[in-house]
Biopython code that builds the backbone (N, CA, C, O; Angstrom):
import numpy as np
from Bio.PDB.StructureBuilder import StructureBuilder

atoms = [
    (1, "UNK", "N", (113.274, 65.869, 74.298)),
    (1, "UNK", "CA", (113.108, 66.652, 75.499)),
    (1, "UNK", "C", (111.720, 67.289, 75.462)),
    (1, "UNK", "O", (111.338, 67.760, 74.391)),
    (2, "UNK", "N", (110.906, 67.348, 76.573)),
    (2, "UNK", "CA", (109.906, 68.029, 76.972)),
    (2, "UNK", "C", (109.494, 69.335, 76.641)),
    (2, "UNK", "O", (110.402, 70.049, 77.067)),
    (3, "UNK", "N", (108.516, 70.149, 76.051)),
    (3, "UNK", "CA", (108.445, 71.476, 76.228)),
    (3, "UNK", "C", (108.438, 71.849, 77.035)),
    (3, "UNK", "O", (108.014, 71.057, 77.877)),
    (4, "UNK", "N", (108.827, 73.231, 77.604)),
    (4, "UNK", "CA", (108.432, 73.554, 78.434)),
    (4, "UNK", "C", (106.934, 74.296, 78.282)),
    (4, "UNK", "O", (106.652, 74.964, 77.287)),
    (5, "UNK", "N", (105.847, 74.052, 79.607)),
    (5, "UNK", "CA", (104.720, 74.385, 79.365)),
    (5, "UNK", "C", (104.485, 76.145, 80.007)),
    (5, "UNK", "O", (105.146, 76.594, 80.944)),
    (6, "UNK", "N", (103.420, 76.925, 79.263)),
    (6, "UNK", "CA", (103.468, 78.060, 80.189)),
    (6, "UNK", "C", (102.212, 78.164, 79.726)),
    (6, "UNK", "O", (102.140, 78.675, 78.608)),
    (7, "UNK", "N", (100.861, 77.737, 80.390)),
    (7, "UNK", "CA", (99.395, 77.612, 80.099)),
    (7, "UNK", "C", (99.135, 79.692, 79.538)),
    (7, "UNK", "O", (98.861, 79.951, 78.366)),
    (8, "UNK", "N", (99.210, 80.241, 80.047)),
    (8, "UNK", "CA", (98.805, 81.491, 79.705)),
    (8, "UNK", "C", (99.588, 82.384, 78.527)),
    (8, "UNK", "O", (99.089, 83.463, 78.204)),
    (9, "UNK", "N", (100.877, 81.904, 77.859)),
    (9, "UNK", "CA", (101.407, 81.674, 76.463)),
    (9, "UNK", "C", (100.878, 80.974, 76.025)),
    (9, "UNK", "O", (100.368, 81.522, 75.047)),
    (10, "UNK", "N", (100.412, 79.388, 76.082)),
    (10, "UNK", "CA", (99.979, 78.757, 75.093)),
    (10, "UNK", "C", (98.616, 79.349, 74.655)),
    (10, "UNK", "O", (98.194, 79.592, 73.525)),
    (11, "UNK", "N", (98.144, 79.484, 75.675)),
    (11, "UNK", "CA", (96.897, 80.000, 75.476)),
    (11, "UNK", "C", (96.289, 81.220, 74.458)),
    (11, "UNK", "O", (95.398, 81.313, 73.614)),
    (12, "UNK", "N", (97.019, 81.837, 74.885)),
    (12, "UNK", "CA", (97.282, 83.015, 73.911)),
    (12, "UNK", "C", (97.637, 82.986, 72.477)),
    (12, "UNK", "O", (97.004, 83.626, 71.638)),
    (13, "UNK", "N", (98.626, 82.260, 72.209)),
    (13, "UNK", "CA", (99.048, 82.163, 71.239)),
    (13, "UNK", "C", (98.203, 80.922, 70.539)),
    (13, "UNK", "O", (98.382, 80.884, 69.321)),
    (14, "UNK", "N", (97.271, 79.843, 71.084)),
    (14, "UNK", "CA", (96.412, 78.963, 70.442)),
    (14, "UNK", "C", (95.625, 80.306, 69.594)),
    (14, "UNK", "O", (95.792, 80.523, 68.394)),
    (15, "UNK", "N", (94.984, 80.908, 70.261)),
    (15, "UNK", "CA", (94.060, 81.906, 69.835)),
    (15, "UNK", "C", (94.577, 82.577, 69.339)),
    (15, "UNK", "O", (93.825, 82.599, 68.364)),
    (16, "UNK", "N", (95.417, 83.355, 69.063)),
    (16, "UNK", "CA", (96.507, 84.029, 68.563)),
    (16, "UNK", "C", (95.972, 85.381, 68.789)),
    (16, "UNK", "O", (96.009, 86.181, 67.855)),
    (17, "UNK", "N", (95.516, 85.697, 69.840)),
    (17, "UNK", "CA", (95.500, 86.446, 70.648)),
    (17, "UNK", "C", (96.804, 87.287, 71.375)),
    (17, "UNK", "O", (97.873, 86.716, 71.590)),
    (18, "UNK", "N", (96.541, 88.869, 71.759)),
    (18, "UNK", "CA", (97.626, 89.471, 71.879)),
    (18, "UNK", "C", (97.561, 89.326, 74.067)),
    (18, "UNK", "O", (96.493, 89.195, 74.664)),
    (19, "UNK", "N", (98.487, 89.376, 74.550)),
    (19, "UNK", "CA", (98.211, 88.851, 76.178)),
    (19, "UNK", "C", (98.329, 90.682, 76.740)),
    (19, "UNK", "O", (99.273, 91.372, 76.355)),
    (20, "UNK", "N", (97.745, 90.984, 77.233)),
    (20, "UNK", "CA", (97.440, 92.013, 78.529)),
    (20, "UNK", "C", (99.039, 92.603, 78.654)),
    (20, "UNK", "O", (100.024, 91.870, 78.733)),
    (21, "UNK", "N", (99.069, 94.077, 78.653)),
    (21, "UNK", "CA", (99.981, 94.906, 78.786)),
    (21, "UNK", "C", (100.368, 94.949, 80.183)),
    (21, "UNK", "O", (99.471, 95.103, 81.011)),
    (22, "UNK", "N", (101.710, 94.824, 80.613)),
    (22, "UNK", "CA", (101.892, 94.873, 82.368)),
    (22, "UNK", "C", (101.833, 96.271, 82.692)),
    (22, "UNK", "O", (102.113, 97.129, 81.855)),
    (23, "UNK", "N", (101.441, 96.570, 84.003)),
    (23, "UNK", "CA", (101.352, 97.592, 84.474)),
    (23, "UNK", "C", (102.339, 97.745, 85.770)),
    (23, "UNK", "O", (102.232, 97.220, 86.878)),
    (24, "UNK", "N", (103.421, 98.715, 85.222)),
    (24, "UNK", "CA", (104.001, 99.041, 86.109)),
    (24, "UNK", "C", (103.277, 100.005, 87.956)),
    (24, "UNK", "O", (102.242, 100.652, 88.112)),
    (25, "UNK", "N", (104.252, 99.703, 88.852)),
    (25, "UNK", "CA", (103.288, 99.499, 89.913)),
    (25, "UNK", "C", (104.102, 100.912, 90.563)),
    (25, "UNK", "O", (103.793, 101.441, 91.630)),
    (26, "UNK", "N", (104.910, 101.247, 89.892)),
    (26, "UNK", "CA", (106.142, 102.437, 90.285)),
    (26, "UNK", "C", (107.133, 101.477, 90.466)),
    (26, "UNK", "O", (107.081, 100.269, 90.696)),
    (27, "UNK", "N", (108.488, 102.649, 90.238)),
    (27, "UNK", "CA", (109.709, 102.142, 90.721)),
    (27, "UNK", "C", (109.880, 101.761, 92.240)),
    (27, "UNK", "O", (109.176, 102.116, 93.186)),
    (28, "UNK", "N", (110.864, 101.041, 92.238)),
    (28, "UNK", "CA", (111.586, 100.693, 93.587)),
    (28, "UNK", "C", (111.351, 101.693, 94.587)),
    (28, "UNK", "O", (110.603, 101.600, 95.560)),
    (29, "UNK", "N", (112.315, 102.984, 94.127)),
    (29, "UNK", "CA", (112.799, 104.207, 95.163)),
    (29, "UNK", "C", (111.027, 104.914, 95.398)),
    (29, "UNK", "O", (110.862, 105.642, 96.376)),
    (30, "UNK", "N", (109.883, 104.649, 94.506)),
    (30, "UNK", "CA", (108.561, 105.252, 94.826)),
    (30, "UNK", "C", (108.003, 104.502, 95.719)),
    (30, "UNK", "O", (107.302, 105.150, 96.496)),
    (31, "UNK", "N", (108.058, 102.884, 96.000)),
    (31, "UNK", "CA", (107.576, 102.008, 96.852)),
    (31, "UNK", "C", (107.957, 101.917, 97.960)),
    (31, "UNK", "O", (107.274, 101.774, 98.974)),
    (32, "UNK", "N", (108.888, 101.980, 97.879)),
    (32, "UNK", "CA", (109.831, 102.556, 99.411)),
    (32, "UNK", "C", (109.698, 103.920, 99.821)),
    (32, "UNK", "O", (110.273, 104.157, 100.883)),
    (33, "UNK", "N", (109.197, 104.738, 99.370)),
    (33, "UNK", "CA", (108.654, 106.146, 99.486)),
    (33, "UNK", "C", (107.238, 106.406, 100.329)),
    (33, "UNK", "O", (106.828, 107.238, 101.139)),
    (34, "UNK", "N", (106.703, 105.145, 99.634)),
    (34, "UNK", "CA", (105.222, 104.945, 100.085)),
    (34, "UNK", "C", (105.341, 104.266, 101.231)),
    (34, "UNK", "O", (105.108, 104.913, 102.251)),
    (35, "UNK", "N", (105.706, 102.887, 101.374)),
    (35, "UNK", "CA", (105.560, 102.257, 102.211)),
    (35, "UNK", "C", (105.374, 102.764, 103.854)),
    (35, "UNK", "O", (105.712, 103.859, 104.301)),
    (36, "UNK", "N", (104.876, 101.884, 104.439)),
    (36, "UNK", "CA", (103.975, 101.884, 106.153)),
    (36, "UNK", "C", (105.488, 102.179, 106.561)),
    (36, "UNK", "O", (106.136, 102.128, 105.516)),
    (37, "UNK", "N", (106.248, 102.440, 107.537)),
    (37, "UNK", "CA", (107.245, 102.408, 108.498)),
    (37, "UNK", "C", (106.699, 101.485, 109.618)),
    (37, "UNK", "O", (105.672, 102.075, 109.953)),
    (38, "UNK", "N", (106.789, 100.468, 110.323)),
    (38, "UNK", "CA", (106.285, 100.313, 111.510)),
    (38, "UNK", "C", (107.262, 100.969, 112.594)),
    (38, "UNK", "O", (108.491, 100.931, 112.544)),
    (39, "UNK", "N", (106.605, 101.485, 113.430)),
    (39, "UNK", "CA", (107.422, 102.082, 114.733)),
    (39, "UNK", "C", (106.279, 101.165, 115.848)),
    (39, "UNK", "O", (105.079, 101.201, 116.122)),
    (40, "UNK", "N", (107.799, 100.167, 116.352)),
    (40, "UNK", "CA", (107.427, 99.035, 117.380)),
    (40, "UNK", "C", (107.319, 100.181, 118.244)),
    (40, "UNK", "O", (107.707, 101.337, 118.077)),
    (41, "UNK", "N", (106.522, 99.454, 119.507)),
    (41, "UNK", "CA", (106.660, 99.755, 121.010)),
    (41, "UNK", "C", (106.212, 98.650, 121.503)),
    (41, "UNK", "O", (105.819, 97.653, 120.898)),
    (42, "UNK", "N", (106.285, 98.867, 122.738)),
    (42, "UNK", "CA", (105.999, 97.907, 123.658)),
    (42, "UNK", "C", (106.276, 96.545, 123.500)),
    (42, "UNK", "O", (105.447, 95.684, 123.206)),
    (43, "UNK", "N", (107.977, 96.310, 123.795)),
    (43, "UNK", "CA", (108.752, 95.146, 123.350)),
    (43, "UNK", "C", (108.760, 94.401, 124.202)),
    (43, "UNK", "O", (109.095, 94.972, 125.240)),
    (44, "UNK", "N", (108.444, 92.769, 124.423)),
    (44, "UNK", "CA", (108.855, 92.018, 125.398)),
    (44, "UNK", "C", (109.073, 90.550, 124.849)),
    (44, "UNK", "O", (108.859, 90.095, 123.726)),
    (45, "UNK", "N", (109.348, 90.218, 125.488)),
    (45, "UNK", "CA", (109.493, 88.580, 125.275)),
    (45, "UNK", "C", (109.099, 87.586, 125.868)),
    (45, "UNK", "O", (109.176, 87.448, 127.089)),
    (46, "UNK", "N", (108.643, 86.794, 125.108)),
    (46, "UNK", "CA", (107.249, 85.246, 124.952)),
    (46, "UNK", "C", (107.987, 84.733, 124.993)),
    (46, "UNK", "O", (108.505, 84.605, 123.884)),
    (47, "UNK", "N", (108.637, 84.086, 126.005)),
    (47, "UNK", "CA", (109.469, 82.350, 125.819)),
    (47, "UNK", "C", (110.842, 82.783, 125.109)),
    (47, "UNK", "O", (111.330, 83.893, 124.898)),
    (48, "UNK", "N", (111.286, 81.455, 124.814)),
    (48, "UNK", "CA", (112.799, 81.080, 124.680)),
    (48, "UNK", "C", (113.074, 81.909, 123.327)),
    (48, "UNK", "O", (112.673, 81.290, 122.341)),
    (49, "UNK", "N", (113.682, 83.204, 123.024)),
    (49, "UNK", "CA", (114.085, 83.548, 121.587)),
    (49, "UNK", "C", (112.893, 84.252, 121.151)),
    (49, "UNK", "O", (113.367, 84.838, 120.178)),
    (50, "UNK", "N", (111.694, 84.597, 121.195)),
    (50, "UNK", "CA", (110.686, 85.243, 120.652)),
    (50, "UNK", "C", (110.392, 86.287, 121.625)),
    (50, "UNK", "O", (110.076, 86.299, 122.814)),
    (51, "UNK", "N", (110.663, 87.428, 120.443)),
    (51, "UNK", "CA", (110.693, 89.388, 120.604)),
    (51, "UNK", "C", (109.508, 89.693, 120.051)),
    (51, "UNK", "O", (109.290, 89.401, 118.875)),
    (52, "UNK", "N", (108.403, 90.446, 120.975)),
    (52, "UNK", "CA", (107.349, 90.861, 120.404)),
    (52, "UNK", "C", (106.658, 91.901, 120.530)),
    (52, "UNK", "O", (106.096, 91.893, 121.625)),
    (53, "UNK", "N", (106.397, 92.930, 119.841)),
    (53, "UNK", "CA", (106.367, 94.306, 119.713)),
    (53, "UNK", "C", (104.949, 94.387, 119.144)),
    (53, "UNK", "O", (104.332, 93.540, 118.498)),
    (54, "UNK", "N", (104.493, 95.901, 119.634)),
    (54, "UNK", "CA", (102.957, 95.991, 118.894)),
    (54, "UNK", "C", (103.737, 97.615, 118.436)),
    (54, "UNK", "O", (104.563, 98.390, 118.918)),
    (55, "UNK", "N", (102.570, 97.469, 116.783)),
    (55, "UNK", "CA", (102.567, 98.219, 116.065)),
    (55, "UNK", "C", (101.449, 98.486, 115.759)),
    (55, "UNK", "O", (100.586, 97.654, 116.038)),
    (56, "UNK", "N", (100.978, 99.985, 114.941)),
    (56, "UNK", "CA", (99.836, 100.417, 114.871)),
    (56, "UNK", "C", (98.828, 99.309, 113.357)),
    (56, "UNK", "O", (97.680, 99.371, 112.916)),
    (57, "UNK", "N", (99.840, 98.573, 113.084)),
    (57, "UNK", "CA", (99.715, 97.687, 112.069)),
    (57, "UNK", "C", (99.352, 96.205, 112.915)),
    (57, "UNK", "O", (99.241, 95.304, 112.084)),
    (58, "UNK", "N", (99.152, 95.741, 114.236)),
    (58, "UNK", "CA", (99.217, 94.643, 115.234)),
    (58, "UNK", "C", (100.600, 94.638, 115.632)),
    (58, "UNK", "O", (101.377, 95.576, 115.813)),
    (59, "UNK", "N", (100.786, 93.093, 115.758)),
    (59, "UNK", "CA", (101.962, 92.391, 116.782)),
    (59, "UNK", "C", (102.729, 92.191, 115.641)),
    (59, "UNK", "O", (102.240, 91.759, 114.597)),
    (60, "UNK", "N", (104.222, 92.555, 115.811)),
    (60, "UNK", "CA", (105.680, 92.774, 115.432)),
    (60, "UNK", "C", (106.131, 91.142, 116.038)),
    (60, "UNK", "O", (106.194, 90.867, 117.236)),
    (61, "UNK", "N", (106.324, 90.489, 115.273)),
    (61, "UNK", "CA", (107.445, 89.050, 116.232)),
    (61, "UNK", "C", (108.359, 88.888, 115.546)),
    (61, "UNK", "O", (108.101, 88.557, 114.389)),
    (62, "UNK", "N", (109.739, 89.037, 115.922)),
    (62, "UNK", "CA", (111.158, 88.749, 115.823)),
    (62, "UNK", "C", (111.727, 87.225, 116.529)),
    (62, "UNK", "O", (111.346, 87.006, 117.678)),
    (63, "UNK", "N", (112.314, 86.546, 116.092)),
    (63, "UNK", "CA", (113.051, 85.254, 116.546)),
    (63, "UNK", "C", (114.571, 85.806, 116.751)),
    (63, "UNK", "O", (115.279, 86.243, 115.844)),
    (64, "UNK", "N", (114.917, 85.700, 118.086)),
    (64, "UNK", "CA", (116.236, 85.836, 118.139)),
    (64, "UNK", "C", (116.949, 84.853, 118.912)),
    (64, "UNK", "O", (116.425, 83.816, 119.317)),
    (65, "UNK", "N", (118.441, 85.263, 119.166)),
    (65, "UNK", "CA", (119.056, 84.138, 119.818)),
    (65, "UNK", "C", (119.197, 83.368, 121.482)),
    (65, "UNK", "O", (120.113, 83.634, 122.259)),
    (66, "UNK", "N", (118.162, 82.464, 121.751)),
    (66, "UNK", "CA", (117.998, 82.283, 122.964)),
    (66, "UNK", "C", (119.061, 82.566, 124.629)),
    (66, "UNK", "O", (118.768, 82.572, 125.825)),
    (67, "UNK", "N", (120.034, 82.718, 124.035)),
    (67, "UNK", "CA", (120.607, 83.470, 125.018)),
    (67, "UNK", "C", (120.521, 85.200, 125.198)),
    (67, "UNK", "O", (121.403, 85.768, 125.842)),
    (68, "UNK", "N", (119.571, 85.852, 124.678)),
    (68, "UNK", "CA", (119.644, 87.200, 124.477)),
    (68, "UNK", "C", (118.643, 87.249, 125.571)),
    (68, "UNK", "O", (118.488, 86.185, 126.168)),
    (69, "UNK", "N", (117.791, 88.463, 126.035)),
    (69, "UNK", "CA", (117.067, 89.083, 127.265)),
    (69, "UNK", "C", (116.834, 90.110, 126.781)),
    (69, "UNK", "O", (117.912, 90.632, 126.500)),
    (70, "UNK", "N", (116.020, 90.733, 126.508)),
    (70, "UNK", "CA", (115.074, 92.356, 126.256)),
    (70, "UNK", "C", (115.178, 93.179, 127.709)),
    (70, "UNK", "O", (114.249, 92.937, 128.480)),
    (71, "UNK", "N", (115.830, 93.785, 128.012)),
    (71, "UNK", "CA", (116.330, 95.036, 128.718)),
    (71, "UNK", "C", (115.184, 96.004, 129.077)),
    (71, "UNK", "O", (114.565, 96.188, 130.125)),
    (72, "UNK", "N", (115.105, 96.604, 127.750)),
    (72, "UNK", "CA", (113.909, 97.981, 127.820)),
    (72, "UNK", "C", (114.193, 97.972, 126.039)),
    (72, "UNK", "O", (114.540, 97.184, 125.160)),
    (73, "UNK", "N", (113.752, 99.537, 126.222)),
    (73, "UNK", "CA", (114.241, 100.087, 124.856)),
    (73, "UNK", "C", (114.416, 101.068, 125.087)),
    (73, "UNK", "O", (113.988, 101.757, 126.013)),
    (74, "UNK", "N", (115.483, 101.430, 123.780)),
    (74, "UNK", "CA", (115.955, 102.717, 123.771)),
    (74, "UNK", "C", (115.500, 104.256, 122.895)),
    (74, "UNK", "O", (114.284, 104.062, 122.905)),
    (75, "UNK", "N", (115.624, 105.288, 122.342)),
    (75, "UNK", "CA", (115.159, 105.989, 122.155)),
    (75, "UNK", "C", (114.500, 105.990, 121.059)),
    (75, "UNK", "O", (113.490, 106.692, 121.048)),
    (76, "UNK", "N", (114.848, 105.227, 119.823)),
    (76, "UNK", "CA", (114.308, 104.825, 118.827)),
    (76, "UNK", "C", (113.255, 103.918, 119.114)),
    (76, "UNK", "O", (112.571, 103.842, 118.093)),
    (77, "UNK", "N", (112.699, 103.043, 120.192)),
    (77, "UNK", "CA", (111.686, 102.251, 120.504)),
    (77, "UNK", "C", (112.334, 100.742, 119.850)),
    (77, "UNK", "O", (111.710, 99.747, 119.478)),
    (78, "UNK", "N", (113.898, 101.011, 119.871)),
    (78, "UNK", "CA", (114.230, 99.774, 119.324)),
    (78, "UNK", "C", (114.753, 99.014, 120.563)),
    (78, "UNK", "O", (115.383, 99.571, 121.463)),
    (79, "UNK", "N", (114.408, 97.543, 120.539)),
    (79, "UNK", "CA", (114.637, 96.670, 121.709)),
    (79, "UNK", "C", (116.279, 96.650, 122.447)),
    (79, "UNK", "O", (117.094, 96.078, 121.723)),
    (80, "UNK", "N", (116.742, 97.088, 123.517)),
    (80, "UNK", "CA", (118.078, 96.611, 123.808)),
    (80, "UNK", "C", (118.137, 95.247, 124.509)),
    (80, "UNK", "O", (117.467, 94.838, 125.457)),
    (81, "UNK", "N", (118.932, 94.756, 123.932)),
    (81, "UNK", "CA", (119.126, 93.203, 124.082)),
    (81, "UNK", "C", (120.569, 92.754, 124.728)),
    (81, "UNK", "O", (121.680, 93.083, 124.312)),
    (82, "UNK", "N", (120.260, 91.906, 125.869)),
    (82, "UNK", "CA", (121.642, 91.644, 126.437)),
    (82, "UNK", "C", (121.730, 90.251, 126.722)),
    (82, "UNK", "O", (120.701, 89.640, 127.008)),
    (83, "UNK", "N", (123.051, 89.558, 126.671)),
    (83, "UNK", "CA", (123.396, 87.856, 127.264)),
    (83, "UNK", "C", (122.843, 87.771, 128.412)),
    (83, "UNK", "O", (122.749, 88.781, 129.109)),
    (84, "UNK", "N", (122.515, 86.930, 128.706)),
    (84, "UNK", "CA", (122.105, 86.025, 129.927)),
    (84, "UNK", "C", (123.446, 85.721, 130.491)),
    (84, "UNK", "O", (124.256, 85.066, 129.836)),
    (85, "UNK", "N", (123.674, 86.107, 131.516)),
    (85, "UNK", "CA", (124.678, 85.521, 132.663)),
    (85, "UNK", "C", (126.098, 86.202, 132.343)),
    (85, "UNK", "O", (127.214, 85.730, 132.564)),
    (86, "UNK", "N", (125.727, 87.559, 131.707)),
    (86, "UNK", "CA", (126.640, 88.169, 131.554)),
    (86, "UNK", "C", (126.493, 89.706, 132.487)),
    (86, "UNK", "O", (127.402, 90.535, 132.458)),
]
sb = StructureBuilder()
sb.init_structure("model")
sb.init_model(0)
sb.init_chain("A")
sb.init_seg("    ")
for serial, (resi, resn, name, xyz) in enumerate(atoms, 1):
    if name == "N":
        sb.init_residue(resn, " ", resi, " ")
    sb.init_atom(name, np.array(xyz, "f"), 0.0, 1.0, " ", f" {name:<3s}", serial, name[0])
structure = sb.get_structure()
């Protein structure tokens, strides 16, 4: 059977060299702490199934289910979505 290869172990260990300490980047619950929120506005829809929103980050695009229709939005700036021919 084959080794398995991992060029930056072998490497290391040809030289016998020690490999670079990882650097933690923060936990989970700190990255999610940090992170952008986007708050969509201005929701409409491009063709058959495509929801598209601008954020202070650009354009927001969602794929949804071609029988759905963008309404407005509601107080959260989140899209209300309704059936077609209902």
């Amino acid at each position: 059977m084959a080794k398995y290869y991992h060029p930056q172990r072998d490497f290391y260990n040809k030289f016998k060299m020690t490999p670079p300490s990882t650097v933690s980047h923060g936990t989970e619950d700190n990255v999610l702490e940090r992170m952008t929120k986007l708050k969509p506005t201005d929701w409409r829809m491009e063709g058959p199934g495509k929801l598209v929103a601008q954020t202070e980050l650009g354009k927001l695009v969602q794929f949804v289910n071609p029988n759905l229709i963008c309404k407005g939005t509601d107080e959260d700036g989140s899209p209300i979505l309704a059936k077609i021919g209902v």
